[in-house]
C-alpha positions, 0 to 999 in steps of 0.5 A: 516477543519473538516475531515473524512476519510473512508480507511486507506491509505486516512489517511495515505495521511493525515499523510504524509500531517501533517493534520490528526489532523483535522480529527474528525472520521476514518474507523475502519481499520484506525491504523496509526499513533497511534493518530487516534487510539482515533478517533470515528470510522465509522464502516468497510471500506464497511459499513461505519455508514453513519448517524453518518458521516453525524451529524459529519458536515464535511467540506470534506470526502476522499474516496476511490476506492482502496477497491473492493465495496466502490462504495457505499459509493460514491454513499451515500455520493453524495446523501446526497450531502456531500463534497468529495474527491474520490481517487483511486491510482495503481500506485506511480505516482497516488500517489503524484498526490492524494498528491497535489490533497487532500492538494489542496481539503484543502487549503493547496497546498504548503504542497502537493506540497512539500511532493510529490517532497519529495515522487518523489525524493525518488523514484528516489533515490531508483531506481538510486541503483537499476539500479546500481545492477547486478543481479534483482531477480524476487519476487512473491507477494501473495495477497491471498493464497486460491484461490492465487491471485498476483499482476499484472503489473498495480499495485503499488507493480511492481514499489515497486519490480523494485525500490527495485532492483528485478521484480514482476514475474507476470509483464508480466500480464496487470492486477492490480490482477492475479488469478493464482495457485500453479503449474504456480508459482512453473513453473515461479521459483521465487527467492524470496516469498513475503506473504502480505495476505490482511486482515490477521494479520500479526502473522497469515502470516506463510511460513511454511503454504505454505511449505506444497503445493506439490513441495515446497520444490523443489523452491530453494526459500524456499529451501534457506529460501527466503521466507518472510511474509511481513506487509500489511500495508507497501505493499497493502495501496496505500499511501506514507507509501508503500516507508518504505516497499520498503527500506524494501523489499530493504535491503532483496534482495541487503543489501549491496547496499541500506545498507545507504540509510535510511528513510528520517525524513518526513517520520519517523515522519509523 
């Protein structure tokens, strides 16, 4: 089959599927892995090149609503009446769902089944440990530092934080994004502060940035240095990927409990 791919998190999927090699163009924030690097590119998740999509011939497009504004692409892709898969994960759950879901939209079901049962169980090795530790610190994610938004409890990275061994502070909020500010955060006391800002590169995420806010220095997290910026790639894509940052985000809060447990060879070498 011939394949296109509009967001980073559908080619990441691919990846973990073993059929990236069937894609014939990405997004331009498509990076992983290092082989669709090479790959003609669309243009931006939000302004796909739809005319040089549709002369591509593909036999299937995966697109997402896991961006804000990518309701258009849909909507362009359904009035050139050009095969589509829409995905739209927020949980771990949806996930190995969209796992089965795209290898069955490729005729290859056995492959989606089994690398879902492999992203279950690892899930479940994970959250075993994190029952068995004694103290869950709480962790504040920051999305975006201006205005601050947060994740909510309807969102991936509250799973990503409980199997992890810690809890998301802002799980108490039903909602996938919470705008908040700096006052209700230095309130809730986090033991630990997690930067992803999404669409910054990583080099450019800097505690020393949010050290500067009033009262900082007061948190006994950042007082302890418990403050972390942390890749974008591993924490806000909704694909298979999110369980390297989750073993990563692990072995920060308990590195004694999770300190044997390692990524298993689907996923190091997808």
């Amino acid at each position: 089959m011939k394949l296109i791919s509009i967001c980073p998190s559908n080619t990441e999927i691919l990846a973990y599927l073993g059929i990236e090699k069937w894609l014939v163009a990405v997004d331009d924030y498509s990076d992983w892995p290092a082989s669709v690097k090479e790959l003609p590119k669309l243009g931006p998740d939000l302004s796909i090149d739809m005319d040089m999509l549709e002369k591509l011939e593909p036999d299937l497009v995966l697109a997402s609503l896991s961006v804000p504004g990518m309701e258009k692409n849909v909507s362009e892709l359904e009035r050139r009446g050009i095969p589509h898969i829409v995905l739209n994960p927020n949980s771990l759950a949806e996930i190995a769902e969209d796992l089965r879901a795209v290898a069955d939209a490729c005729h290859i079901p056995e492959r989606g089944i089994t690398r879902a049962t492999q992203f279950e169980n690892f899930i479940d090795r994970m959250r075993t440990i994190s029952k068995s530790c004694s103290e869950l610190p709480s962790c504040y994610w920051e999305w975006w530092p201006n205005p601050i938004f947060t994740p909510g409890r309807i969102n991936w990275l509250t799973e990503i934080s409980e199997i992890a061994g810690g809890y998301n502070l802002f799980k108490d909020v039903e909602l996938a994004s919470v705008q908040t500010d700096w006052e209700d955060i230095c309130l809730r006391n986090p033991d630990y502060i997690f930067l992803a800002w999404v669409g910054v590169p990583y080099k450019r995420i800097k505690p020393s940035l949010v050290k500067k806010r009033p009262n900082s220095l007061e948190l006994p997290a950042i007082a302890n240095d418990r403050i972390h910026g942390m890749e974008e790639w591993l924490f806000c894509r909704p694909s298979p990927r999110l369980l390297e940052g989750a073993l990563k985000l692990a072995k920060i809060l308990h590195p004694t409990e999770y300190k044997n447990i390692e990524l298993p060879n689907w996923i190091v070498g997808a």
